[in-house]
N, C-alpha and C positions, 0 to 999 in steps of 0.2 A: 900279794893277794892273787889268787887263782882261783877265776871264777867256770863255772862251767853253765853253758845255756841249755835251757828245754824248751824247745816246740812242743806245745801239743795241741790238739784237736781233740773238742769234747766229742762223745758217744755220741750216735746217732738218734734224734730224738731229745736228745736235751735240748731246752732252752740254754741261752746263755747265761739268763739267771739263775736257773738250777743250776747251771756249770760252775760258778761266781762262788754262788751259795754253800756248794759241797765243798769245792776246793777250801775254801775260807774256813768254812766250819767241823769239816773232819778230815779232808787228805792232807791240809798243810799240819795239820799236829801231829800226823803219823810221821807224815815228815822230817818235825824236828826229833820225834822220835828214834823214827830208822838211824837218821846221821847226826847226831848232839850236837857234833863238832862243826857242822856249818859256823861259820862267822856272817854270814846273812842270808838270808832267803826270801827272794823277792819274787812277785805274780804280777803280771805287768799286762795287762785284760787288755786284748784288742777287739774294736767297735769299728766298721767301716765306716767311711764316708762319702758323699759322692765325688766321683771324679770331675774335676771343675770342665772337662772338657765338653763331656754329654751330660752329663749328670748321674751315670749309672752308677750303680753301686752291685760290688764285687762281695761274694763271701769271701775272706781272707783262709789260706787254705790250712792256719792256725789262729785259737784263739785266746792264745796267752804265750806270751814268753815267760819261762821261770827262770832266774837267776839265784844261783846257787852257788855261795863262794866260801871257799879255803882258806886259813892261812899261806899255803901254797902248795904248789903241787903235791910233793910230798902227805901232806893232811889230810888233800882227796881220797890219793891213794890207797892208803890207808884204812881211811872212813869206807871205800868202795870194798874192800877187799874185807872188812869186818861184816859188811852188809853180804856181801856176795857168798861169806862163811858160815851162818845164818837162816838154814833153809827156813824156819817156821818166820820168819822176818819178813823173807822172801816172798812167800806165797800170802801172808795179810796183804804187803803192798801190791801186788797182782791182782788178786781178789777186791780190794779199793781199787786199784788202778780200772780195772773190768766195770765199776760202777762209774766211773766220770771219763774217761779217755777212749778215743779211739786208738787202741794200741799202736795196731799197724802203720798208724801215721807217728807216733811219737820218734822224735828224734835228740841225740845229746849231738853236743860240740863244745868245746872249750875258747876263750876268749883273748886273744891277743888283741891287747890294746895300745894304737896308735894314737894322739889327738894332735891339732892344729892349733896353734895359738890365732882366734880371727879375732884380736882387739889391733886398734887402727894403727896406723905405724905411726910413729914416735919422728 
């Protein structure tokens, strides 16, 4: 599996339930549109909390993580390079993207994952 992560940051002006609501109900279909080939597509909605130390609370300087995974690398690829071949593809998701994100802040990374086994020792 090879997943790739998205930060984003809604538009300026949006609530986060506008933000919630749009993603939900029209940019994740374009989504599964743009790339078929996803094997999953997750939106992982962050809510602050207060800091147990003073109590403040922070705007977090994103407010979703997307999770977006491959078969493997190769399938991203692929999937990237048909999307990126695609100009009228291209400019619907910009054009939605323009109605829920703050561009300038969105960012991709890919996921290498390490984990820890923390059950008790034996």
């Amino acid at each position: 599996m090879f997943t790739v992560i998205g930060l984003f940051k809604r538009r300026p002006g949006m609530t986060m339930d506008e933000f919630i609501h749009y993603y939900e109900n029209f940019h994740s279909r374009l989504g599964k549109k743009a790339v078929p080939t996803m094997v999953s597509y997750r939106r992982r909605y962050l809510h602050p909390v207060p800091y147990p130390i003073d109590g403040s609370v922070m705007e977090p300087e994103y407010d979703v993580i997307t999770e977006m995974s491959y078969a493997d690398r190769a399938a991203f690829e692929d999937a990237n390079g048909k999307l990126m071949g695609d100009a009228a593809l291209i400019a619907m998701v910009i054009e939605d993207e323009e109605k829920l994100f703050d561009r300038s802040k969105c960012r991709l990374v890919f996921v290498e994952d390490h984990e820890t086994d923390m059950s008790p020792e034996q």
